[in-house]
DRENKE-470873 format. One line per 8 residues: their letters; for each residue x, y, z of C-alpha. Coordinates in nm, 3 decimals, padded with zeros to 5 digits. Example, Ala and Ser with C-alpha at 12.3 -4.5 7.8 and 13.67 -1.06 7.14 Angstrom:
2
AS> 01.230:-00.450:00.780 ~ 01.367:-00.106:00.714
//
This chain:
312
XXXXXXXX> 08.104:10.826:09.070 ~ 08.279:11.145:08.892 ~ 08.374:11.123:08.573 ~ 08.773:11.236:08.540 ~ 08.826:11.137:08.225 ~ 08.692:11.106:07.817 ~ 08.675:10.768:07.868 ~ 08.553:10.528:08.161
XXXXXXXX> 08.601:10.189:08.230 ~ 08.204:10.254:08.376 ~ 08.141:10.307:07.988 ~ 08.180:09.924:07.982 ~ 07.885:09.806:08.150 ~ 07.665:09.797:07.920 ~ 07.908:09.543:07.723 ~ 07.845:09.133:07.782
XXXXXXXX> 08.069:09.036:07.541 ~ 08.412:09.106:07.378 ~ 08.490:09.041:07.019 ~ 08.823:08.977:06.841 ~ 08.946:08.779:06.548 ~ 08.956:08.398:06.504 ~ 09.257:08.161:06.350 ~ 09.600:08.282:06.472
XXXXXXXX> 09.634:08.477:06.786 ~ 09.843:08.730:06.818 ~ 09.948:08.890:07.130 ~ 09.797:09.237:07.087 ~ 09.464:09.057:07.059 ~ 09.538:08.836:07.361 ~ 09.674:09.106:07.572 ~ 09.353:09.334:07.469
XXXXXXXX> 09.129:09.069:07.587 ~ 09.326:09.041:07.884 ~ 09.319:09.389:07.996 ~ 08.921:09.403:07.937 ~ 08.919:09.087:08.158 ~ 09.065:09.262:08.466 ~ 08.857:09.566:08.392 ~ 08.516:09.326:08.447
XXXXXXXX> 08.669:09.128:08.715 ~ 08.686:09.491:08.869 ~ 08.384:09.578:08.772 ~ 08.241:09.249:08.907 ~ 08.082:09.233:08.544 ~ 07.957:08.897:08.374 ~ 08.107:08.870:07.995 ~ 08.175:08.606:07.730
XXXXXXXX> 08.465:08.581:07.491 ~ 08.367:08.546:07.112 ~ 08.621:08.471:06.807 ~ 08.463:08.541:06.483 ~ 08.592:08.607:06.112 ~ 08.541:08.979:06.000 ~ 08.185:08.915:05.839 ~ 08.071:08.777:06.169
XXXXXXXX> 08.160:09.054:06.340 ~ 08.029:09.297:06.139 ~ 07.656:09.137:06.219 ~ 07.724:09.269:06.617 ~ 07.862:09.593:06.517 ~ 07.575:09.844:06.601 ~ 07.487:09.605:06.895 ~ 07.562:09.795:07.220
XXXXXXXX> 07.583:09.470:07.419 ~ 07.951:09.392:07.214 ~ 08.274:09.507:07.230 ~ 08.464:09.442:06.889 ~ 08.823:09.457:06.858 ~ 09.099:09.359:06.639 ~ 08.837:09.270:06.360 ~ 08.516:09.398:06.167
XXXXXXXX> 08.603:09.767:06.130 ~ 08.568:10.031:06.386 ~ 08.691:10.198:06.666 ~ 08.917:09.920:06.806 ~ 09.034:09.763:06.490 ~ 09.334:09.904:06.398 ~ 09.394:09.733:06.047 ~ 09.073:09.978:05.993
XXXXXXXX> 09.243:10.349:05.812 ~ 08.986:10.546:05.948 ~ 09.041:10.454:06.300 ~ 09.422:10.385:06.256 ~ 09.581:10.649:06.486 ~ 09.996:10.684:06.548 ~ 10.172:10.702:06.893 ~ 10.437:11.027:06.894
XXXXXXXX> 10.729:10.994:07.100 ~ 10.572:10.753:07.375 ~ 10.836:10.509:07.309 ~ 11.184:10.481:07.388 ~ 11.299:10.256:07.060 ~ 11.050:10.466:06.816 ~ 11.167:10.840:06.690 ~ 10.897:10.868:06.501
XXXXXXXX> 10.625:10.636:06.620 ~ 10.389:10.384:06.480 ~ 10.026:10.276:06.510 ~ 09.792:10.159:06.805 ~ 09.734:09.791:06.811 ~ 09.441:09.665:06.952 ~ 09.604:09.654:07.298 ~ 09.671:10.024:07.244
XXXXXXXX> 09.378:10.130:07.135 ~ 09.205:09.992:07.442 ~ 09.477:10.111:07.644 ~ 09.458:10.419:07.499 ~ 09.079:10.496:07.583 ~ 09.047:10.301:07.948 ~ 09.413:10.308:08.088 ~ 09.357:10.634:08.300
XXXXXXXX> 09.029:10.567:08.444 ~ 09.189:10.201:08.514 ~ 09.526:10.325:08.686 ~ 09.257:10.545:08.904 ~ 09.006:10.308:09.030 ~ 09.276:10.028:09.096 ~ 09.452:10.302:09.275 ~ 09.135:10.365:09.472
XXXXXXXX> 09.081:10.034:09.564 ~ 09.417:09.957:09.682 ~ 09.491:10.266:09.863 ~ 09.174:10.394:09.955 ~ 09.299:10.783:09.807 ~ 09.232:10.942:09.499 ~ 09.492:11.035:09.300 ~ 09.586:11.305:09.098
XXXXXXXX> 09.531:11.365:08.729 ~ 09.900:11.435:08.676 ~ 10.020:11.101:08.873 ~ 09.740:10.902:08.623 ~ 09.892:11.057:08.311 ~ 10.263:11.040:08.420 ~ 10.226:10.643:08.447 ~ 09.936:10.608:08.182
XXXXXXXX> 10.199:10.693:07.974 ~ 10.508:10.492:08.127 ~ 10.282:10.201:08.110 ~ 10.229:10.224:07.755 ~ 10.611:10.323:07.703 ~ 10.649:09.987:07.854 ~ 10.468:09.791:07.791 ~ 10.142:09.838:07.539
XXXXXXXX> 10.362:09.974:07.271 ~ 10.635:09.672:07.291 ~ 10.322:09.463:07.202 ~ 10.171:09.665:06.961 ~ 10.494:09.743:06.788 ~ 10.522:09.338:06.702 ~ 10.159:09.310:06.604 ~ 10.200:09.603:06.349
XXXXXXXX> 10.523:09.506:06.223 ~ 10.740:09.821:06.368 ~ 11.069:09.767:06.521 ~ 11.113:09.404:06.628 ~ 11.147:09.483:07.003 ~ 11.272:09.213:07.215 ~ 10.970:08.991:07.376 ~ 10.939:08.711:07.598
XXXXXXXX> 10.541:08.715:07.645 ~ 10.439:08.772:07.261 ~ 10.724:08.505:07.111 ~ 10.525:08.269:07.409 ~ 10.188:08.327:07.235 ~ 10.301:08.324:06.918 ~ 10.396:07.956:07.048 ~ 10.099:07.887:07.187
XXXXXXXX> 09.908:07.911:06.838 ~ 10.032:07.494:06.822 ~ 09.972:07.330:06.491 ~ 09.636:07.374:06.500 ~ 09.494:07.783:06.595 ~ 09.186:07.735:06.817 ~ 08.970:07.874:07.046 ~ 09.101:07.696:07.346
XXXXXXXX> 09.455:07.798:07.286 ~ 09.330:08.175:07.263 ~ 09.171:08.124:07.616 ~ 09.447:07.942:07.772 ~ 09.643:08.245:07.611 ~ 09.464:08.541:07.753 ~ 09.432:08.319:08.109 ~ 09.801:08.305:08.105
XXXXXXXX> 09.854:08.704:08.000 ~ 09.633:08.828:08.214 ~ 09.851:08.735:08.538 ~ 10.115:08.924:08.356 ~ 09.896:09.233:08.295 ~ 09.769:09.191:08.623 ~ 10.133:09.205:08.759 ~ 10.237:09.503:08.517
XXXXXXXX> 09.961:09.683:08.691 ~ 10.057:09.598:09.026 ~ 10.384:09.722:08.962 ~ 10.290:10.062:08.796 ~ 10.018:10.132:09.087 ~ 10.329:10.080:09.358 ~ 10.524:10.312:09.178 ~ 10.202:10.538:09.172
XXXXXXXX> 10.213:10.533:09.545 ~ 10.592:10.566:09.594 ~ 10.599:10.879:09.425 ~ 10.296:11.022:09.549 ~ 10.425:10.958:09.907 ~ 10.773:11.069:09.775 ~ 10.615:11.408:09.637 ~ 10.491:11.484:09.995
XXXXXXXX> 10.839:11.402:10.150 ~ 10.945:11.665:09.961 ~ 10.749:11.917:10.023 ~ 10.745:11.868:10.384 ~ 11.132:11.881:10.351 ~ 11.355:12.209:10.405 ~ 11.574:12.391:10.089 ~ 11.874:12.276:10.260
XXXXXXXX> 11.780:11.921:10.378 ~ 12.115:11.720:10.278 ~ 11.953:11.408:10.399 ~ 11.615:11.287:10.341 ~ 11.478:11.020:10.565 ~ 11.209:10.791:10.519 ~ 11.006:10.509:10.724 ~ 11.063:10.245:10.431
XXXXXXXX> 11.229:10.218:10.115 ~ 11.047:10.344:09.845 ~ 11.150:10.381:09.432 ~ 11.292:10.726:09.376 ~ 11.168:10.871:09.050 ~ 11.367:11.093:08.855 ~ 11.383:11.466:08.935 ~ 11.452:11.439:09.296
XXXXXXXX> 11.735:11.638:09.267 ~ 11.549:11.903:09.053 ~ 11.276:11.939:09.319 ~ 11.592:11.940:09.582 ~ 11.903:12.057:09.444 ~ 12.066:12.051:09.769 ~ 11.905:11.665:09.876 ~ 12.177:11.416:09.786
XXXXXXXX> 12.138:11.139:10.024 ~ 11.784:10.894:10.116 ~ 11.841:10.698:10.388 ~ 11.539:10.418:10.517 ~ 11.522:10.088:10.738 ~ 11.705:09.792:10.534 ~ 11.436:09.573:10.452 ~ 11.698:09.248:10.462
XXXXXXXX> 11.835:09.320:10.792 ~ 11.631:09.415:11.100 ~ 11.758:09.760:11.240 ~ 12.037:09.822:10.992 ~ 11.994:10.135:10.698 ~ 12.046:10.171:10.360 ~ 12.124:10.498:10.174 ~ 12.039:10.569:09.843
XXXXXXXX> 12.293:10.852:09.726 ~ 12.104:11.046:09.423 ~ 12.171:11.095:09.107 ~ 12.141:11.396:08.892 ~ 11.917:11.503:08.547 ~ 12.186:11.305:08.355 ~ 12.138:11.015:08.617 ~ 12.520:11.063:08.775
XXXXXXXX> 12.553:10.993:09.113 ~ 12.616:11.328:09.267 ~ 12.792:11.203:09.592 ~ 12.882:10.846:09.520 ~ 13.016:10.678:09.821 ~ 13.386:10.520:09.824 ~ 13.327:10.155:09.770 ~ 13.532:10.063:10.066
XXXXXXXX> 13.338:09.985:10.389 ~ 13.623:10.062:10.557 ~ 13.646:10.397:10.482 ~ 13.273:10.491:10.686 ~ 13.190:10.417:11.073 ~ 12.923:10.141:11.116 ~ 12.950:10.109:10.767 ~ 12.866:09.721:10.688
XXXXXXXX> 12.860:09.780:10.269 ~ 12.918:09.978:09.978 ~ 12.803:09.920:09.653 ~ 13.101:09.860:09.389 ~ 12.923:10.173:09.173 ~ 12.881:10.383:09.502 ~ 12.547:10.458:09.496 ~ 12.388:10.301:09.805
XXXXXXXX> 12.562:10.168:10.099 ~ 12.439:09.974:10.412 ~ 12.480:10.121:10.768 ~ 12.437:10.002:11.104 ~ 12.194:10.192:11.236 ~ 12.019:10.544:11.135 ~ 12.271:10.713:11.317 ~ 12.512:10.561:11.122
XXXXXXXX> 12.335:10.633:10.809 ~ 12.335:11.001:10.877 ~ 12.678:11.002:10.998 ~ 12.827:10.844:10.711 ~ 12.646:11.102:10.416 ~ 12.783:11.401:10.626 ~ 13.162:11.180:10.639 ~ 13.095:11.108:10.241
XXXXXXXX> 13.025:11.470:10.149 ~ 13.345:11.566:10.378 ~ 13.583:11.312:10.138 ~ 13.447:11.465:09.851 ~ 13.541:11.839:09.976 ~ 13.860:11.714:10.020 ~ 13.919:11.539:09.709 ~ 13.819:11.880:09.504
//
């Protein structure tokens, strides 16, 4: 093991058991606890979950064997001033930013050396420090700081998974709700994750498509589809067409026709089949139609960028 990064999720093992605040749940404590759950379950790492009041806590807070969060001071209570610290233009909705949660914090000091090792283990590579911090950060953008923003009352933004375990306090706040809670969450995490790793890969297998490509390429082609990132058309300023085997129907092609820094279709297709050889469908927008066959795929971008000389 090489340590990439300030913080490790190998940091954790010493920890057997995770701390946060009893009586109402809220989902920046339920989400923290989930996230730490998939980080032992990685780990293969035994731990207990403990809800205490803030005195309680404080009894366990020189003990190395406990993780406290959310409550009793420290570095992963963010009601704490002294370990309060403010995100800066990591979210969309925020010009000026707002604190860490407990989610974020956590986030925040084990989401890169997370994103790695689940990257490891699903793809067998390691990948690079600039990939890690590119969706470190989307993830958080996402994600952590939607939950965090309810938590510390910043902008209200819209939902679904913290208004459902806001609901989930019942009548009664107890410990069984929290874990039914955080059991619930963490197949949401768990999905998040899944998501942002197979973007990871798509871009990291984009990124070499594009440097094995020529200046001039017009027309890039690849074996499946994958999610186009922004700044193809920086790295490419001549690319304006990706073209890959439909995954609906078995030997037909799609093409993706790329958009631009301002994210404007640079080549948009006609949205009339009709119009294209072996051309089964356009998109209403233009930006991806469905071909017969790779020829046909290839054929069609050079007929598209021939209507558009003519139309200038």
């Amino acid at each position: 093991y090489i340590r990439r990064f300030n913080m490790s999720i190998y940091d954790l093992i010493a920890i057997s058991v995770i701390v946060c605040h009893n009586g109402l749940m809220h989902s920046d404590d339920v989400l923290a606890a989930a996230f730490l759950s998939s980080v032992f379950r990685m780990l293969n790492h035994p731990f207990t979950i403990k809800r205490m009041n803030g005195k309680e806590a404080n009894k366990y807070a020189n003990n190395p064997a406990y993780l406290i969060f959310d409550v009793g001071g420290g570095r992963y209570d963010h009601h704490d001033k002294k370990h309060m610290k403010y995100r800066e233009g990591c979210n969309a909705y925020v010009e000026n930013g707002f604190p860490y949660a407990a989610f974020g914090l956590l986030w925040k000091d084990f989401g890169k050396s997370y994103l790695t090792e689940v990257f490891k283990a699903q793809t067998g590579k390691n990948p690079p420090d600039s990939l890690v911090e590119k969706f470190f950060r989307e993830f958080d953008r996402k994600y952590v700081s939607v939950i965090d923003s309810r938590d510390n009352n910043g902008p209200k933004i819209a939902s679904n998974l913290s208004d459902a375990i806001t609901a989930m306090n019942g009548r009664t706040p107890c410990d069984a709700n929290f874990m039914a809670a955080v059991a619930w969450s963490q197949i949401a995490f768990d999905a998040w994750i899944n998501s942002t790793i197979n973007a990871m890969e798509d871009e990291q297998e984009l990124n070499e498509a594009l440097n094995n490509l020529s200046n001039d390429a017009l027309v890039l082609e690849l074996e499946h589809h994958l999610k186009l990132s922004g700044g193809v058309h920086e790295k490419c300023p001549n690319l304006h067409y990706v073209i890959y085997p439909s995954i609906r129907d078995e030997g037909y092609w799609n093409i993706t026709a790329l958009a631009d820094g301002a994210n404007k279709t640079i080549c948009p297709f006609i949205p009339d089949a009709s119009k294209y050889k072996d051309v089964s469908f356009v998109h209403t927008s233009g930006f991806m139609a469905v071909c017969k066959s790779k020829e046909a795929a290839i054929n069609a971008c050079l007929q598209n960028e021939k209507l558009h000389e003519k139309s200038e």
